[in-house]
N, C-alpha and C positions, 0 to 999 in steps of 0.2 A: 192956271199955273204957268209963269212966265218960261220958255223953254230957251234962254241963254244960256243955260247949263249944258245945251248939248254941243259937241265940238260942233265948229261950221260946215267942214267937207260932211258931216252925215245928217245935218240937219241942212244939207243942200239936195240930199239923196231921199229923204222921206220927203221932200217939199215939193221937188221937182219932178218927181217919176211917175207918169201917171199911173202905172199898175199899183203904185203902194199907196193909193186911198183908203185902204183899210190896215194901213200899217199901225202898230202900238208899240210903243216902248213900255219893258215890261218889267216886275221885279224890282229888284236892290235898285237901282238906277232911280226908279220914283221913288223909292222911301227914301233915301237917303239922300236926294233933292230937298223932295220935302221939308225934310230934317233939319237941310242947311247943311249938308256935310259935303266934303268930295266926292263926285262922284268917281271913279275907277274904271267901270264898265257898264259898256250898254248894251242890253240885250230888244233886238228889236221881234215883235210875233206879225206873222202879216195873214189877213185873212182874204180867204178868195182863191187863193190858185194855187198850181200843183210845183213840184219841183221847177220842171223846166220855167217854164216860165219866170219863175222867180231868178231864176238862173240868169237868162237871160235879161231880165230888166237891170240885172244891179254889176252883170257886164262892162256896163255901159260907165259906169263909174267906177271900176276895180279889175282886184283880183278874186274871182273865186275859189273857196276852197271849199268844197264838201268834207265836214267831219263824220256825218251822217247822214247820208242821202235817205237812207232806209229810215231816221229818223226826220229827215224834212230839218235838217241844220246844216248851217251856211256859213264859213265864214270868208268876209269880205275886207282886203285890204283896200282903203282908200289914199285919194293922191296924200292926202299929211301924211300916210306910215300908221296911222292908227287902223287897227284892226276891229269888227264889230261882228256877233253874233245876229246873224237874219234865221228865223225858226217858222215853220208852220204847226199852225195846232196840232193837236195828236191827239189821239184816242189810247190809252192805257187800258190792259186787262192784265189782270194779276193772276200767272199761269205758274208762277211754281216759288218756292221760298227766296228770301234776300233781297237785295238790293238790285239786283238785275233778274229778276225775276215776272219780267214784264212781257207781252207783246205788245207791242207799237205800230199804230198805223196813223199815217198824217189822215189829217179830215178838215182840208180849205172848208168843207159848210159847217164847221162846230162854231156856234156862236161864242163872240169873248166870255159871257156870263159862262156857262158852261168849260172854258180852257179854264177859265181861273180858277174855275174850282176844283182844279185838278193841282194848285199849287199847295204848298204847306200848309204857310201861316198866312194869314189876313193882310199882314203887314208884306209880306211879300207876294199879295196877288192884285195889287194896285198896278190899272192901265193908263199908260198917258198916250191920249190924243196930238201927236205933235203941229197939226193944222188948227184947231182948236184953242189948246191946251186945257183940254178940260182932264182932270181924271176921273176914270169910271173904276169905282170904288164896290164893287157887288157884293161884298160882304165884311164892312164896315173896319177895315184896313187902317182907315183915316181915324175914325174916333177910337182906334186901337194906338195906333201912334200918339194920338194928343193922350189917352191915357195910360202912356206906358203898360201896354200889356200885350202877352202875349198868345194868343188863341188860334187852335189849328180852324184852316177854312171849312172843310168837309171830313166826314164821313170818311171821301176816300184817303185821309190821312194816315191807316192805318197800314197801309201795301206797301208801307214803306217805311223800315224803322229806321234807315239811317235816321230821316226827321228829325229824331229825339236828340240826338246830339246835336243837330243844327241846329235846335232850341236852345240847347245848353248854352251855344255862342253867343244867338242871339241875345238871350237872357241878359250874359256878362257885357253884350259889346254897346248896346241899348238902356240897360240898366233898367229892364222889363220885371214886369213881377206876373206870373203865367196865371192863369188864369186855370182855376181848381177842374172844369171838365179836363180841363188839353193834359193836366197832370195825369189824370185817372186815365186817361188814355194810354196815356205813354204808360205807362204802370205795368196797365194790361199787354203793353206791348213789351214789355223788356223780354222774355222768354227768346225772343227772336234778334237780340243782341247781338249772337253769338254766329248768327247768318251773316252777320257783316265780313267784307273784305278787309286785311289791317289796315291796307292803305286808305281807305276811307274813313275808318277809326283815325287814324292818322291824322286825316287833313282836319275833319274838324276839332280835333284837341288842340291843334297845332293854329287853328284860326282863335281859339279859347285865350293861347297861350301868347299869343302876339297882336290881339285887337283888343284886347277887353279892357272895360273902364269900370267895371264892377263883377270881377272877377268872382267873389263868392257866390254873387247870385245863380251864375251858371251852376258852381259846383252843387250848393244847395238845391236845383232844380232838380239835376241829375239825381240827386241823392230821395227825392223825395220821390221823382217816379220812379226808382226802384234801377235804377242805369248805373249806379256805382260796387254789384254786388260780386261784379267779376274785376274788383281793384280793394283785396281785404288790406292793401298795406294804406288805404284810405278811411274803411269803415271803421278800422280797426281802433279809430283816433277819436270817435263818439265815445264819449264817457271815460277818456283816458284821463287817469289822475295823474296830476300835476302839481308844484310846490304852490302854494298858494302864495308865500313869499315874491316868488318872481311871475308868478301867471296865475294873476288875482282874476282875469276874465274868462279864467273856466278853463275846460278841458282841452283837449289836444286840439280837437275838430275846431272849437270856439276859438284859438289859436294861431290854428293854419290858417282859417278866414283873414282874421285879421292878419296875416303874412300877405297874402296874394293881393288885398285890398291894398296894402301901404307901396307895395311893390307900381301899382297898377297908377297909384300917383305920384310915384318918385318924378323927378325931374327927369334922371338919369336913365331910368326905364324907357321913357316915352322917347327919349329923343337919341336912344339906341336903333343899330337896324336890327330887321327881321329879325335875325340868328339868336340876334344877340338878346331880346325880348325875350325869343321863345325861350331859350336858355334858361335866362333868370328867372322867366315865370314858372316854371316845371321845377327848378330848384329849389324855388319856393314853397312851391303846392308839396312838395315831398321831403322837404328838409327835416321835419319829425319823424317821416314813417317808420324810422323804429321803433320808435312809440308803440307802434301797433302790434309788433311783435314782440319787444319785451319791455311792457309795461311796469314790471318791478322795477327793473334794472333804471329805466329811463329814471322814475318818480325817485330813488337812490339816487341817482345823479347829479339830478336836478337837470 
C-alpha cells in the first residue's frame, strides 16, 4: 500500500528513528486510505519498548505530551503543527461494569496479532507497515471492506458496549450491512447500554448525525440489535399509520428512513458545517416523533 497518504514531517519520524522499527499505523487512518478517503488522523502503535524510551525517541522530533502514561499514550506535536497519537499495546482485563471499566497495563512484548484483537471491528483492526507498506490484515478487515460489511474482530468485543454504537456510525458512514453474529451480539449486549457515560452516547450519535452517507442503515442496525429501546419516541414509529394518500411507503419508521436518507444526500447537507449537519440531521431523524405518541391524532392530521 503506497504510504503518500501520510503527512511528510511524521512519515519522516516512522522512517528515520531507529527505535520505531516496529512502529504501525493503526485504525481508521488504514481503512479509510484504503478506502480512498481523507485521512484526518493518524494513530501510530509501536512495539518493543516502554514508556520512556518511546519518550525519549520522538523528543527528538517534537513536543511530547502524555495523555496517558498509565495508558502508554503519547501525543506528539510535530515541526508542521500537526499533532499524532504514538500508543503502546496494552493488555485490557475487564474489572467492573461500563465503559471504563477496565485495568490497563501496557505490554511492549504483546504481538500485533494479539493488540488487534483487542480492536472492535475488523475493519478497524487493520496495521500498516510504514517501511514496507504492507498491511497486516489478521482478521480479514480487508475482504470486510471490499464486502461492505461489518463484523466485530473478537470475543473480547463484548467488555465493551459503547462498540454498538460505534457500529451504528460505522454502519451509516460506510454504507456497511453487519453482519447477523456481530448483530446477536450486540443484542446480548444492550442490557449494558444504560452503563454508558452521556457524553459518550453523545459523541457517537453526534458522529451518526454529521458523517453518515447512509444514515438508515445505522438506525436500522441499532434497532435490530435491540440499542434503540431506551428512545420510545423512535420505536414508537414502527407500525405508525399514516394517510396512504401522502405516505404511500408505509409507516412512520419506513418514513423517517427515507427522511435521514434524502437529507444525507442533499447538496446542501453535505456542504453545511459540522453544527449545522448535526442539526438537520437529528431534526430530521425526529421530525415525526409525535407520531409515536399520539398516533391517533397524527394519522387525523395527516
Amino acid at each position: 500500500m503506497n504510504i503518500d497518504f501520510v503527512p511528510v514531517a511524521l512519515r519522516r519520524v516512522l522512517l528515520e528513528t531507529p527505535e520505531l522499527t516496529r512502529a504501525y499505523l493503526v485504525g481508521g487512518c488504514v481503512r479509510d486510505a484504503w478506502l480512498g478517503r481523507p485521512v484526518k488522523d493518524f494513530d501510530v502503535e509501536v512495539y518493543g519498548l516502554g514508556c520512556p524510551e518511546l519518550g525519549r525517541a520522538l523528543e527528538r522530533w517534537g513536543r511530547v505530551d502524555w495523555v496517558g502514561r498509565s495508558f502508554g499514550v503519547a501525543k506528539v506535536t510535530l515541526a508542521d503543527g500537526r499533532q499524532h497519537d504514538f500508543s503502546l499495546p496494552r493488555r485490557d482485563s475487564k474489572v467492573g461494569p461500563g465503559h471504563r471499566g477496565f485495568a490497563v497495563e501496557t505490554a511492549p512484548d504483546i504481538s500485533p496479532r494479539e493488540a488487534s484483537a483487542r480492536r472492535d471491528f475488523t475493519i478497524n483492526a487493520l496495521m500498516l507497515d510504514p517501511r514496507t507498506g504492507e498491511v497486516l490484515d489478521f482478521h480479514g478487515g480487508l475482504r470486510d471492506l471490499r464486502d461492505r460489511v461489518l463484523r466485530h474482530t473478537s470475543p473480547a468485543f463484548v467488555e465493551d458496549p459503547l462498540r454498538v454504537l460505534r457500529g451504528m456510525q460505522f454502519v451509516a458512514r460506510f454504507g456497511l450491512v453487519p453482519c447477523p453474529d456481530t448483530v446477536a451480539l450486540c443484542r446480548r449486549m444492550a442490557p449494558a447500554q444504560s452503563e454508558l457515560p452521556a457524553e459518550r452516547i453523545r459523541e457517537e450519535w453526534w458522529k451518526w448525525a454529521t458523517l453518515s452517507e447512509a444514515p438508515s442503515r445505522g438506525i436500522e442496525f441499532a434497532w435490530e440489535a435491540g440499542w434503540l429501546d431506551l428512545h420510545p419516541e423512535l420505536t414508537g414509529l414502527r407500525g405508525g399509520e399514516q394517510d396512504p394518500e401522502w405516505h404511500p411507503e408505509g409507516d412512520a419508521w419506513r418514513h423517517t428512513m427515507h427522511v435521514v436518507d434524502a437529507m444525507a444526500r442533499h447538496e446542501g447537507w453535505r456542504g453545511a458545517d459540522e453544527r449545522a449537519r448535526g442539526v438537520l440531521m437529528l431534526s430530521a431523524l425526529l421530525h415525526d416523533a409525535g407520531k409515536a405518541t399520539h398516533p391517533r391524532r397524527a394519522l387525523r392530521d395527516g
